[in-house]
N, C-alpha and C positions, 0 to 999 in steps of 0.2 A: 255177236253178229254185227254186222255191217247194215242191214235193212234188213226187212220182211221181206221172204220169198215168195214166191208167187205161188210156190206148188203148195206152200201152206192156208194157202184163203181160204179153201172150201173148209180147215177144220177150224177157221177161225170164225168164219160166217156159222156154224154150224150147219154146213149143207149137209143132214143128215135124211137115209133112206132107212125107212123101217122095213126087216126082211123077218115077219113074223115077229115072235116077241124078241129080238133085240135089232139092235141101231146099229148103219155100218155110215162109214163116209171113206170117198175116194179123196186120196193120196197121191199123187204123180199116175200111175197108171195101174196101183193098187187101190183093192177097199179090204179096208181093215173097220176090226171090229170098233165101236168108240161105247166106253164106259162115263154113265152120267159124274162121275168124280172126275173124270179127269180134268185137271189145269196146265197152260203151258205156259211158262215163263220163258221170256224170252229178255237178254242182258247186251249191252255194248257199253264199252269204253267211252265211244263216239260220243265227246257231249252235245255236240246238236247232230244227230242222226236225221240222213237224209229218211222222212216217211212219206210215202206219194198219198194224196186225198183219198184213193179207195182202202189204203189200209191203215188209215189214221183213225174212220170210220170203224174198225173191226175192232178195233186195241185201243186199252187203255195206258197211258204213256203215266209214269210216274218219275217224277228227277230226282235222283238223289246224289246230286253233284253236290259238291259241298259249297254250305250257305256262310256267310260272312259272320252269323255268329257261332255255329259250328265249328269255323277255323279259328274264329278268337281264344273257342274254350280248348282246344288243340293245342294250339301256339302256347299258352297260358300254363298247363301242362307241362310241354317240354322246358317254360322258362324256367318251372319250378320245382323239377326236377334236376337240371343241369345247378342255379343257381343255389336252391334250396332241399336240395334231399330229403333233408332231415323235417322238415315242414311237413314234404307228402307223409314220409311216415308218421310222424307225430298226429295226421290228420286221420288217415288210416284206420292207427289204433285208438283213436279216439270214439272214430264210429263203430271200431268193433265192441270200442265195452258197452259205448254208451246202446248199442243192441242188446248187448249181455243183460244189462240194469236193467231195459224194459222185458225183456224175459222173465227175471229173476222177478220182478213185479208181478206179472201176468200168474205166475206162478204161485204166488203169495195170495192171489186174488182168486186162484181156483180153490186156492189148499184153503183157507177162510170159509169159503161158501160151501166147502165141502165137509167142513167141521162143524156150521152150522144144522145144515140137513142131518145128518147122523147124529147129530146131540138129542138126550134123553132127560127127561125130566124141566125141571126150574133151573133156564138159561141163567140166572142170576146164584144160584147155589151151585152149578157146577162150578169150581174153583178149577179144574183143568182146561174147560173151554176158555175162562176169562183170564186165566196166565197165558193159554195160545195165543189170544186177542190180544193180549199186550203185545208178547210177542213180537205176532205180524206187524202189529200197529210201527213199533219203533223200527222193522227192518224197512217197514214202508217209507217211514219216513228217513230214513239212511238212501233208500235208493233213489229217493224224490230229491234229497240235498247234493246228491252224485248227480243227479241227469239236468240237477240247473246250472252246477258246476261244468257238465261235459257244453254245455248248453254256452255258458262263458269262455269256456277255453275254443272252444269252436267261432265264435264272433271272432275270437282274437285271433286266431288263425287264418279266419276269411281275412282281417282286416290287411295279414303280412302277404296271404297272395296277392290281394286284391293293387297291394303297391308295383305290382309287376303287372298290369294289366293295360297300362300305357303302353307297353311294347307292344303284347299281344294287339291289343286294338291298332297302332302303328305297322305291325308287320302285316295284318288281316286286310288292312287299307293298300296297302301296297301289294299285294297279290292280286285282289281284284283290280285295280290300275291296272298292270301289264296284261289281264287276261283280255282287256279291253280292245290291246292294240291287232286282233286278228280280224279284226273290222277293218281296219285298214289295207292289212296285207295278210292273207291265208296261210302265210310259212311262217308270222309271227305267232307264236302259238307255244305257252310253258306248261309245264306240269305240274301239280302242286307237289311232285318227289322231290323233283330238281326244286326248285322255292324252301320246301323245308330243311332242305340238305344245305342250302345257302341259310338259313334261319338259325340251322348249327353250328353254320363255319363263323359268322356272327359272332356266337354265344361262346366260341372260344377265345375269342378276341383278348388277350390279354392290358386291362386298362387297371391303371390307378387312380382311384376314386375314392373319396372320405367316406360317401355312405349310398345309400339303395338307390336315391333319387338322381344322384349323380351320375350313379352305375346305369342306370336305364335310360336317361339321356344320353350318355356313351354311346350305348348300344343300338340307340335310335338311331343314330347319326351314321354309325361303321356299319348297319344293315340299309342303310338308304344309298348309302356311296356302293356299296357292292350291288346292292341290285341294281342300281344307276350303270354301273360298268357290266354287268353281266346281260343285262338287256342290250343294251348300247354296239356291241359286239355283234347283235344279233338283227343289230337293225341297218340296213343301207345308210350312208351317209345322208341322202338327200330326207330322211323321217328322222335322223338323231330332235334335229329343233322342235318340232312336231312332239316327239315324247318327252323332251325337256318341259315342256309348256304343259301337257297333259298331266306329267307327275308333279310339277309346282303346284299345281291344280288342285291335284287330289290329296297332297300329304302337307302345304301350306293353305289353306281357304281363306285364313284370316288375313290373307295380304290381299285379297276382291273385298272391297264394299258391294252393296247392292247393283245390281245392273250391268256393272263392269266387265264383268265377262262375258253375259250375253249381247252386251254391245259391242265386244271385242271380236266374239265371232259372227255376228249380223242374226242371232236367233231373234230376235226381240224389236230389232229397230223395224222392219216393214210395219208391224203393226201400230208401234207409233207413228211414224208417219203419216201410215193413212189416216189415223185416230187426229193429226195435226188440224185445226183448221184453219189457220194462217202459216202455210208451208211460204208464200211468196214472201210475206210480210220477216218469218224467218230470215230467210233468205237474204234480203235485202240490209237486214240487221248486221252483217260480217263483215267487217275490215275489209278495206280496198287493199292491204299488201299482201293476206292472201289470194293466192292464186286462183283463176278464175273455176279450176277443174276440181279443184279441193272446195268451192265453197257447200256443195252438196254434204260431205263429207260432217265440216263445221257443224252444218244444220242439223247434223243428227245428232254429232257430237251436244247438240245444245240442249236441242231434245230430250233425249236419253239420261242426259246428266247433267240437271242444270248447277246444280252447285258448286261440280270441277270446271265449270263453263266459267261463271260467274269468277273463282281463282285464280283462272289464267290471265285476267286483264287483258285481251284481245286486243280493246282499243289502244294501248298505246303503244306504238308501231316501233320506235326507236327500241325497247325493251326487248323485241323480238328478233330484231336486225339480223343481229352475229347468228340465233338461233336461225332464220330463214334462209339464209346463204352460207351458211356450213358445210362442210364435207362431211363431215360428223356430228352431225344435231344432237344426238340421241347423247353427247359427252356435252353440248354447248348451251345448255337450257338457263335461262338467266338464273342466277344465282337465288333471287328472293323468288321467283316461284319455284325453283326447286325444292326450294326447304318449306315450300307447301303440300306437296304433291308425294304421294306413294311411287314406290318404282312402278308398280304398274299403273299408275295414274299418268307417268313420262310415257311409255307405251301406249297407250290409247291419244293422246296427243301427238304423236311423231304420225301414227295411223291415222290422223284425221288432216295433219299439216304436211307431214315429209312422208308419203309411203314409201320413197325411194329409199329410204333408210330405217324400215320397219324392218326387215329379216336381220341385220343390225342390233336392231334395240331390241328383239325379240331376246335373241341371243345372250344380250349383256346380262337383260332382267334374267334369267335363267340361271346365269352361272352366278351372280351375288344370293337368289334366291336360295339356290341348293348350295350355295359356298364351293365352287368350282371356280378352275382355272380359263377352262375352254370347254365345250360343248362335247367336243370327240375324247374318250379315253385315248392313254396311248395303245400306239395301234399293237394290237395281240400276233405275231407271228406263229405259225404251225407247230415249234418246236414248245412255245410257252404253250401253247393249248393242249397240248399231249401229256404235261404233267397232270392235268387236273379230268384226263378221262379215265375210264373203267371199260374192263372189259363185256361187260351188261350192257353199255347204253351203246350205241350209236354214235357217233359222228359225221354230223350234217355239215356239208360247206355249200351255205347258200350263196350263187355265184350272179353276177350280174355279165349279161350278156358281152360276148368278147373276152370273158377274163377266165382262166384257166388254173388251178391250183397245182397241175397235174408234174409240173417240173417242182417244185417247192415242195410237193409229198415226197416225191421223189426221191428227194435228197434229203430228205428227213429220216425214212425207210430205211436208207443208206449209212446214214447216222447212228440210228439209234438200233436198228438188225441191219442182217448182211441184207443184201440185196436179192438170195435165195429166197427169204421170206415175203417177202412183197408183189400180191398181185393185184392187178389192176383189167377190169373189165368195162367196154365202154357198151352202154345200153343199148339194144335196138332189136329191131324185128329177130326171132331166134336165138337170143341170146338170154334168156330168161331161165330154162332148165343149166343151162352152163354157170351162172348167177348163184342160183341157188347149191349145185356141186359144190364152187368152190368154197363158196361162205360155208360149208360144213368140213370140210378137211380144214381151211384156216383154222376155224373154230375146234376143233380135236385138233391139231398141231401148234395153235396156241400163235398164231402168223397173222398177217394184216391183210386184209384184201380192199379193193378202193370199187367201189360199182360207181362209175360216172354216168352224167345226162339224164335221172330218173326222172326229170321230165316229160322224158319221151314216153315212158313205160308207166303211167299213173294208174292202170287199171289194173295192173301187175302187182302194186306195191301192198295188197291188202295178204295175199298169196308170200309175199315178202314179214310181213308184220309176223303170221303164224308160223312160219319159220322160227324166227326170231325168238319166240315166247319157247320156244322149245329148244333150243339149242342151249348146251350144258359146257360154254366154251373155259378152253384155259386162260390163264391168267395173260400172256402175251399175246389171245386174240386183238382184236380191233379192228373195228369193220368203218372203213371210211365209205362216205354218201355225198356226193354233189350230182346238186341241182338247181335248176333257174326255177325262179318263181311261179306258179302254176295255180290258178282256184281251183282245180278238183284235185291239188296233193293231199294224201293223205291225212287227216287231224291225228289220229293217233300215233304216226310216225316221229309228224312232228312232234310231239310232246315228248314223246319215251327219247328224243336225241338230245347229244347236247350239239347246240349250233351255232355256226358264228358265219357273217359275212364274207365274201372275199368280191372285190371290187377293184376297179383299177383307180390307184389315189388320186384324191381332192386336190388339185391347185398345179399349176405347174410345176412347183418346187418340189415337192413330194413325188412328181411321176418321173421327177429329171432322177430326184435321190434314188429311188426306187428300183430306175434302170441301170445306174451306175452300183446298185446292190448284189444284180443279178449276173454281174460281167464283173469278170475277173481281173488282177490287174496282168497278166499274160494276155489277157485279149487286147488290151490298150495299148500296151507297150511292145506289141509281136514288132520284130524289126529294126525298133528303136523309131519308126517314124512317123515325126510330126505330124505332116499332112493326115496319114490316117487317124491318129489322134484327134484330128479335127476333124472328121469327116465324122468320126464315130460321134461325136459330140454334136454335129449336127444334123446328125440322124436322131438320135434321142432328143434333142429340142423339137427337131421337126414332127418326130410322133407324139410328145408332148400336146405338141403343137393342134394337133388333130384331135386328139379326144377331147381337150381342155374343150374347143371349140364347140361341143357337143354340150355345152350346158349353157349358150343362147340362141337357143332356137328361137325363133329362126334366122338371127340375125348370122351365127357363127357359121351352122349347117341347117340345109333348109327341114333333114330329119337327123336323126339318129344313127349314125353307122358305128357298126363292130369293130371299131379298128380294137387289135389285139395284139395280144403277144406274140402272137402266131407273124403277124404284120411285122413286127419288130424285129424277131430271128431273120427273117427271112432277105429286110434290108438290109439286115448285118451279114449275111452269107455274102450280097454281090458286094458288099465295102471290101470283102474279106477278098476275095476273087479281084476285085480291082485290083486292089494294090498288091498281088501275089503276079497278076501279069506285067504289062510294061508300063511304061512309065508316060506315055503318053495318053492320057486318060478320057475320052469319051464320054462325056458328061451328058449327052444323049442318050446314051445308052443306059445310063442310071436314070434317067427319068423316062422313059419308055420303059423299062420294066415297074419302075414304080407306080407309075401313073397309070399303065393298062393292065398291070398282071399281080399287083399287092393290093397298093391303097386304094387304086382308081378302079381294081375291081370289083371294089363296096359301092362304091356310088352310081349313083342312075339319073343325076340330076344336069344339067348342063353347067348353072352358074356353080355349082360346087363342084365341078370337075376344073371351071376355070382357076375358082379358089386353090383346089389344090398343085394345080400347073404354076400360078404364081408363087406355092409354097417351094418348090422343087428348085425352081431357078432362083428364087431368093438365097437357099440354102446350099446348093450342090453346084457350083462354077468355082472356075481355076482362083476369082478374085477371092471369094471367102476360102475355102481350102489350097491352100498354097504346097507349089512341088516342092521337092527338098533341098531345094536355093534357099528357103526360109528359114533351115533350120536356125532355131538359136536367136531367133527374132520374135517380140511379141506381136501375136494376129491383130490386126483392129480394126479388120473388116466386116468382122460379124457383123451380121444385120442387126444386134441390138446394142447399147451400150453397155456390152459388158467386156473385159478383158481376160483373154484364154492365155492361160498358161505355157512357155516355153519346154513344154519338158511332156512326156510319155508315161509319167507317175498318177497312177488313178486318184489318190491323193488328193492330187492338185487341183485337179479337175471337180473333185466331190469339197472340196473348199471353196471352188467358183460355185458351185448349185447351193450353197451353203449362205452365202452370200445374198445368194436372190432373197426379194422380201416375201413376207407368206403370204400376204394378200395379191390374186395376180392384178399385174399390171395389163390393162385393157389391150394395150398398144404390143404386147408381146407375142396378139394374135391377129394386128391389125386390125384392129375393135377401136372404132372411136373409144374417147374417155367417158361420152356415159351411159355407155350401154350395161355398166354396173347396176343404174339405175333403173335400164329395165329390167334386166337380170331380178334383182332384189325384190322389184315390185310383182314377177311374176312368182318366186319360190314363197313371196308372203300369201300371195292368195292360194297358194296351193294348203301352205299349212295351216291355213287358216280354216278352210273347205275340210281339212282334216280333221281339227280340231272340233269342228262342229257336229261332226258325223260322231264323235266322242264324249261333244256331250249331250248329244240326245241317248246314249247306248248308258251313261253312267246316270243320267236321270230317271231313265225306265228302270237299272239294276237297283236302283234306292229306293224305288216306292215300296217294298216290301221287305218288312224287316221280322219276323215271327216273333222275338221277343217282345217290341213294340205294339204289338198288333194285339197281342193276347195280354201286356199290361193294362192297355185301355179296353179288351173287351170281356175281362173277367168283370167288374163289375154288372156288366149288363148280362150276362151270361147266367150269372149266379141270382139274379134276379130272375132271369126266365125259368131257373130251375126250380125256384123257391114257388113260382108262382102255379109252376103246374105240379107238384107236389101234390 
C-alpha cells in the first residue's frame, strides 16, 4: 500500500455498533459484520511512507527495513559462500551432528532414569543395572568429548569467517552512505537489489593475491571504485563533489581528527563562538596579510582548532606569500607546513584563507583520498548502459531541464532492433491508459517502449509501479523512463530502476565535442563550403557559449534558461537554408530569428537579451564567416584566439575543440578573469550546506545500533531478572 485509506478509519478506530449480540462497523457505504479476532496488516515497500497525524494515531508502524547489522550478517554470507563454500558446509554439518550428540545425550539421560525406576531389589547386586550404568556412563562421556570437539571445530570456523568480515562491514558502510544521499535530492534513491547485485559483480572480480587478507583488501577497494562510478552516474554533475566528500567521510574517518569536520561544515563553530569570551581580542591576534574579509574566518579557525592553528605559523608572512597570491593555493602550500598538515588539514586552511579556491581543494583531497584521477567517471553513453540492463528493472534517464535523450534512444533502437520495435510515448493529460497498453504489448512482444516527462504524471506513477510487478515480459522487453527531478516521484520507482543522469556537458570543451558528436561529417562538409563550415562552428561555440554562461549566476545570466538541443537543430536548419539560397547573406536575418523566435524566446530579461544581441554580432557577420573568396585561407577572425581549419573535414574541426584547455577560460564568455572565484566560492557553500544536512542524517542513523545496545544492557537486564525471581 501506498498510505492508509480513508474508507478504512472506522475499522481501524474500532468504530463499532452493537446490533443485538454481535458487532457490525461501516465500511465505505457498507456494514459488515466484525469478529473480535480479527487483525489487519497492512505492508509497503515505501521506506518512509507518507502517514497523516490522524492515522499514525490508529496504527502501529513497525520497520523492518533493513538495519546495518542485518546487512553485515547478509553481506558475510554471500562472501562466504561465493569465497568459501566449503566453510558454509563444513559449518552446517557441524551443527547438525553437534544436534545429533545433544540428542543422543538427552536420550541416554531418559534411558538411565528410566532403568533406575524400574529396577528391583539391591541397586548395588543388580549386576545388569550397574553394567547399564557403565555403559551410559562411557557413551556419555564419548558424547561429552564430541560436543567439546564440535565446540573447537566451531571457534575455528567462526575465526576463518570472521576474516571476511571487513568486507562485510566495508560493504554495510557503504550501502547506508548512498541511502543517505535522497536527503539531498528525491530521485537519488537505490535499492538494496541493485547494491547486492553490484556486491556480486565485486566478488567476481578476478585478482591475484597471496592470501585472505590481501584478497579482501582487493575487494575493498574494486567495490568502493564501482559503487563510486555507479552512484556517480546517477547523480548531476553539480552533487558528484558533494558525494565524493560524504563517501571520503563515511568509508575513510581516520583521515578527520577531532572537530575537523564539524568545523568544516559550520555544525559546531556558532556555539563556540558564542561560548568565546574574547572574540575581539581573537580577532585582533591575526596577521595583517590576511585579508581583512577572512579574518572572521581565521578566528574560528583558531577557535575550533587551536593546535592546527598554532602549526600553521600565521605570523610569518614571507612563508605565506606564494601561498596568498596563487592561482592555485591548494598545489602552493609552503613546503614545511605541508609536511605537517593532513590533506584535510590543507582543506580547512584554503577554507579559512583562499575560499576562492575551496571547490578546488575540495576536489584534489577527494580524488588522492579515494585514489581517483578526476571526480566525474568517464562519461557512460546510452549504448554502454544497455549492456548492463534487464528486462525486470526499469530504466530511468534522470534529465536535467533543456536536455533531451530522445534523438540518442533513438538511434540506439535503431542500432541494436529495427526501428518497428521502438515506441515512444510523451506524458501528459490522457495519455496514461495508452501508457499502460503499450507497455504490455512491448512487454509480450519482447520491444522497447520509452514513456518520457513522468514528471508531469507523478500521481499516475503508483498505477504505473503495479503494472510493472505484474507484467511477465520477454527477454527483448525494455521499458525506457525519463524524467526531471520532482519531490513527490515515486520512492519505490526509483529504487526498482536502474538510473543514470543525462545533462547537457560540463565546460565548454565538452559541449563543443559533444556537438560535433552529434553532426555528421556530411553535414559539415555539404557543398564542400568553407564559410558554412564556419558558421556551423560558430553556432556550436555560440550555444556553448549560452549554457556554459548558466553556471554564474548572476553574473553570466541573471536566471536560468533552457537553452536545448531543441535550440541547436533549429539554428542549424536556418545555417542549412542560408547557405542552400544565394549568396548574398543577410546577417539580419539570422539574428532576428535567433534573437526573437529560438534563443531570445527563453529570455525575459532586458540586460540578457542585450548579452545575447552582443553574442549574435560577435559571432554571425561577413568579417568572422567569410564568402567563398576565402576558400583555402586560414580564418583568424574568430572572436577568440583560436585558429579554424582550411578545410570542411569534421576531423579538423574536432582537433581544434580538442585543443581547447578543460578548464573554461573566463574570457571565452566575456566573464572577467575572476569571476572563477565567485564561481568557486558560491558551489563551495552549496556543498558544503549539503554536506551538513548529511551529517546530521548519518549522526541520527548511528545512534542506534541493536547489537551494541543489548551488549551493554544484558548485564543489567539479567540482573533485573535475577532480582525479581
Amino acid at each position: 500500500m501506498d498510505g492508509v485509506e480513508p474508507v478504512l478509519y472506522p475499522l481501524l478506530r474500532k468504530d463499532l455498533v452493537a446490533q443485538g449480540p454481535r458487532y457490525v462497523v461501516q465500511i465505505g457505504d457498507k456494514i459488515i459484520d466484525y469478529n473480535e479476532e480479527f487483525h489487519i496488516f497492512l505492508s509497503t515497500r515505501n521506506p518512509n511512507p507518507y502517514i497523516p497525524p490522524d492515522a499514525a494515531s490508529i496504527v502501529t508502524e513497525v520497520n523492518f527495513t533493513i538495519t546495518r547489522s542485518g546487512l553485515r550478517g547478509q553481506l558475510l554470507a554471500l562472501t562466504i559462500q561465493h569465497e568459501k563454500p566449503d566453510l558454509e558446509e563444513q559449518k552446517t554439518k557441524l551443527l547438525q551432528q553437534e544436534e545429533d550428540k545433544k540428542i543422543q545425550l538427552a536420550k541416554l539421560e531418559e534411558s538411565l532414569l528410566e532403568t533406575l525406576a524400574t529396577s528391583q531389589g539391591n541397586i548395588l547386586e543388580n549386576k545388569d543395572l550397574i553394567e547399564s550404568l557403565n555403559q551410559t556412563k562411557a557413551s556419555s562421556a564419548l558424547i561429552q568429548e564430541s560436543l567439546v570437539e564440535f565446540q573447537r571445530l566451531q571457534i575455528s570456523l567462526d575465526q576463518e569467517r570472521d576474516a571476511y568480515l571487513p568486507l562485510a562491514e566495508s560493504a554495510s558502510k557503504m550501502y547506508f552512505i548512498i541511502s543517505d544521499l535522497s536527503k539531498i535530492n528525491n530521485m537519488y534513491r537505490f535499492s538494496l537489489a541493485s547494491f547486492l547485485r553490484l556486491f556480486q559483480r565485486a566478488l567476481l572480480s578476478e585478482v591475484d593475491v597471496g592470501n585472505t587478507e590481501e584478497r579482501i583488501r582487493s575487494l575493498i577497494s574494486s567495490l568502493k571504485h564501482m559503487v563510486y562510478e555507479y552512484v556517480c552516474r546517477c547523480l548531476f554533475k553539480a552533487d558528484q563533489l558533494m558525494f565524493a566528500l560524504h563517501f571520503v567521510k563515511g568509508m575513510h574517518p581516520e583521515l578527520f581528527h577531532d572537530n575537523e569536520w564539524d568545523t568544516f561544515t559550520g555544525v559546531i563553530i556558532g556555539d563556540m563562538l558564542r561560548k568565546s569570551d574574547s572574540q575581539k581580542s581573537v580577532r585582533d591576534q591575526i596577521p595583517s596579510w590576511i585579508e581583512q574579509e577572512r579574518t572572521w574566518a581565521v578566528a574560528t579557525l583558531k577557535i575550533a582548532l587551536p593546535a592546527l592553528y598554532q602549526t600553521l605559523c600565521f605570523q610569518d608572512a614571507p612563508l605565506w606569500q606564494t601561498f596568498s597570491r596563487s592561482s592555485m593555493c591548494e598545489q602552493d602550500f609552503p613546503s614545511i607546513i605541508a609536511n605537517r598538515l593532513s590533506l584535510f588539514q590543507q582543506v580547512l586552511v584554503v577554507q579559512a584563507v583562499r575560499p576562492d579556491r575551496l571547490q578546488s581543494a575540495m576536489a584534489l583531497f577527494a580524488c588522492k583520498a579515494l585514489g581517483i584521477k578526476e571526480l566525474s567517471p568517464s562519461p557512460l553513453n546510452l549504448k554502454r548502459l544497455y549492456q548492463e540492463t534487464l528486462e525486470i528493472e526499469p530504466i530511468l534517464i534522470i534529465i536535467s531541464p533543456g536536455a533531451d535523450p530522445s534523438q540518442e534512444l533513438q538511434e540506439l533502437a535503431s542500432m541494436e532492433r529495427n526501428g518497428e520495435c521502438y515506441h515512444q510515448i510523451a506524458m501528459g493529460q490522457g495519455q496514461a491508459d495508452l501508457a499502460i497498453q503499450t507497455v504490455k504489448e512491448c512487454a509480450r512482444n519482447g520491444e522497447w517502449v520509452c514513456l518520457k516527462n513522468l514528471h508531469l504524471v507523478v500521481s499516475w506513477l503508483p498505477t504505473l509501479e503495479k503494472e510493472l510487478n505484474n507484467l511477465q515480459p520477454q527477454p527483448g522487453f525494455r521499458l525506457w523512463l525519463t524524467a526531471e527531478v520532482h519531490s513527490k516521484f515515486s520512492p519505490i520507482l526509483l529504487q526498482s530502476s536502474l538510473k543514470i543522469t543525462y545533462e547537457a556537458p560540463p565546460g565548454l570543451k565538452k559541449n563543443l565535442m559533444r556537438t560535433y558528436e552529434s553532426w555528421t561529417p556530411e553535414q559539415i562538409s555539404k557543398k564542400g563550403s568553407l564559410s558554412r563550415a564556419y558558421a556551423l562552428f560558430s553556432l556550436a561555440w555560440f550555444h556553448a557559449a549560452c549554457q556554459e554562461r548558466r553556471n554564474y549566476i548572476p553574473q553570466g545570466w541573471t536566471k536560468f534558461y533552457e537553452f536545448s538541443l531543441s535550440d541547436l537543430r533549429a539554428g542549424y536548419d536556418i545555417i542549412d537554408r542560408l547557405f542552400d539560397g544565394t549568396k548574398d547573406f543577410q546577417w539580419e536575418f539570422v539574428h532576428g530569428l535567433l534573437e526573437n523566435a529560438i534563443y531570445g524566446g527563453r529570455i525575459d530579461n532586458y540586460f540578457d537579451m542585450r548579452v545575447l544581441r552582443s553574442y549574435l554580432e560577435q559571432f554571425f557577420n561577413s568579417r568572422v564567416i567569410a564568402d567563398s573568396n576565402f576558400r583555402g585561407k586560414k580564418m583568424s577572425r574568430f572572436p577568440y584566439p583560436i585558429s579554424l581549419p582550411s578545410s570542411c573535414n569534421i576531423l579538423d574541426y574536432r582537433h581544434v575543440i580538442e585543443s581547447l584547455p578543460e578548464d573554461d577560460n573566463p574570457d571565452f564568455f566575456g566573464l572577467p578573469a575572476n569571476i572563477a572565484r565567485s564561481s568557486q566560492r558560491m558551489i563551495s557553500c552549496l556543498v558544503i550546506s549539503q554536506l551538513r544536512i548529511l551529517s546530521r542524517s548519518v549522526t541520527a542513523g548511528c545512534k542506534f545500533d541493536r547489537e551494541i545496545w543489548s551488549n551493554e544492557l544484558s548485564p543489567v537486564l539479567n540482573l533485573w531478572k535475577k532480582l525479581n525471581q
